[in-house]
N, C-alpha and C positions, 0 to 999 in steps of 0.2 A: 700528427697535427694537434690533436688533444695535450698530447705532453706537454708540448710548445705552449700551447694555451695557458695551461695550470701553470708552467711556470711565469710565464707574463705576468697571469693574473699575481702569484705569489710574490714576483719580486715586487710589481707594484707597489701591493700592501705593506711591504716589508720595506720599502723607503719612502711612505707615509707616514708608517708607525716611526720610523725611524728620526721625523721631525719633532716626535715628544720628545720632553727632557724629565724625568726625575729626579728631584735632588735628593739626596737620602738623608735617613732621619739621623738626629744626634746619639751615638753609641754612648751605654753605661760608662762612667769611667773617663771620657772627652771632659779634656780643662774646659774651665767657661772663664772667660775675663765679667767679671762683675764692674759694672760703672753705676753710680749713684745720677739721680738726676731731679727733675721737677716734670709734669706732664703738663704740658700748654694747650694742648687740643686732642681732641679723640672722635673719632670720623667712623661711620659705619661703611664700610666699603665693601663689593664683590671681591672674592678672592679666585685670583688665578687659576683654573685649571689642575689638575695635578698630572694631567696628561700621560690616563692607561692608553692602552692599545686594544681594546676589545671592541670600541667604537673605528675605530680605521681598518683593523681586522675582516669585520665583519661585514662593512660595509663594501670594503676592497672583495669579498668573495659573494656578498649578492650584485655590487656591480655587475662585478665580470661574470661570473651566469648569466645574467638577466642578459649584458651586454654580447655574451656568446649564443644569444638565440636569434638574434639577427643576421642577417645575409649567410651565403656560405664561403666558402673558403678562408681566404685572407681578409675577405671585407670582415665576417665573423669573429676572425683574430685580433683584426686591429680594432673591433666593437667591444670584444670582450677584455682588452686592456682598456681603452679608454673606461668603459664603466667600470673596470676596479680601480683607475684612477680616480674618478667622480666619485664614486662609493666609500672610497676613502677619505676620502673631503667630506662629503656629507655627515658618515659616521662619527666620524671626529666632532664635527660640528653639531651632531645631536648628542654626542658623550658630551658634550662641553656643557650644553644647554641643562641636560639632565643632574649632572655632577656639581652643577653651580652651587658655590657655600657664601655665606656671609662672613666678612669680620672686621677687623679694625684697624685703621691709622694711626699710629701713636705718636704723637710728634712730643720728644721731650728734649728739653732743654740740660744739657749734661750739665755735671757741676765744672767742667770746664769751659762752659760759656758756648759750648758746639750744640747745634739744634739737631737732632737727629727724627727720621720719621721712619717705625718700626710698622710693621705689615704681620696681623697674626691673628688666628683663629678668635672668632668668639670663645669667651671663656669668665675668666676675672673680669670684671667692670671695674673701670679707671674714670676719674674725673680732672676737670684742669686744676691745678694748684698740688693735688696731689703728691707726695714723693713715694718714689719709686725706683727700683734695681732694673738695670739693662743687662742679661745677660748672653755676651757672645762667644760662640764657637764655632770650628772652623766653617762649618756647614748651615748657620743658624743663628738668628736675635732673636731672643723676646725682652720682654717688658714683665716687672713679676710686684708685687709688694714685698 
């Protein structure tokens, strides 16, 4: 019955984590298309997540403990999924909280007349009227001087 358990609780976890998305970073050596532009606005924004798994892991396994000290038999079973379901949520939800970074909107106006709005860490400070290089790759934009 235990086995059963552990595994519940693990897959649980394991299609929690399994709703993070990583994108990977840009490899040495990746073309970048370089576009010229002008910067029209620049916005401090929250950045998204980067969504490890250490917070739905972790939470998915004091759920279901916590959740397996309740009743016994099946009722115990089906406690100690649900809190590695909940614990997975949660965790997630306090990695997120803790993990939260700042950065910035960069809306620039291409020299082909297309308005684009780039999403990217603090780092370079941009101002409007500014010009500036967009560069993309298959995995990634920024905005650079």
């Amino acid at each position: 019955m235990r086995r059963l358990t552990a595994i519940a609780v693990l897959t649980a976890g394991l299609l929690g984590a399994g709703c993070a998305v990583n994108s990977p970073d840009r490899k040495a050596g990746e073309e970048l298309e370089v576009r010229m532009g002008m910067v029209e606005e620049v916005r401090r924004v929250p950045l998204p997540s980067s969504g490890g798994y250490i917070g739905t892991l972790g939470g998915a396994a004091a759920g279901g403990i916590a959740g397996g000290t309740m009743g016994s038999g099946r009722g115990s079973q089906a406690a100690s999924v649900a809190g590695a379901v909940a614990g997975s949520v949660a965790g997630r939800a306090l990695e997120n909280v803790v993990s939260a970074r700042e950065g910035l909107e960069i809306s620039v106006r291409l020299d082909s007349g297309t308005l684009i709005a780039v999403l990217q860490p603090l780092g370079e400070t941009f101002k409007a009227g500014e010009r500036v290089r967009v560069l993309s790759g298959a995995n990634s934009m920024r905005v650079t001087h």
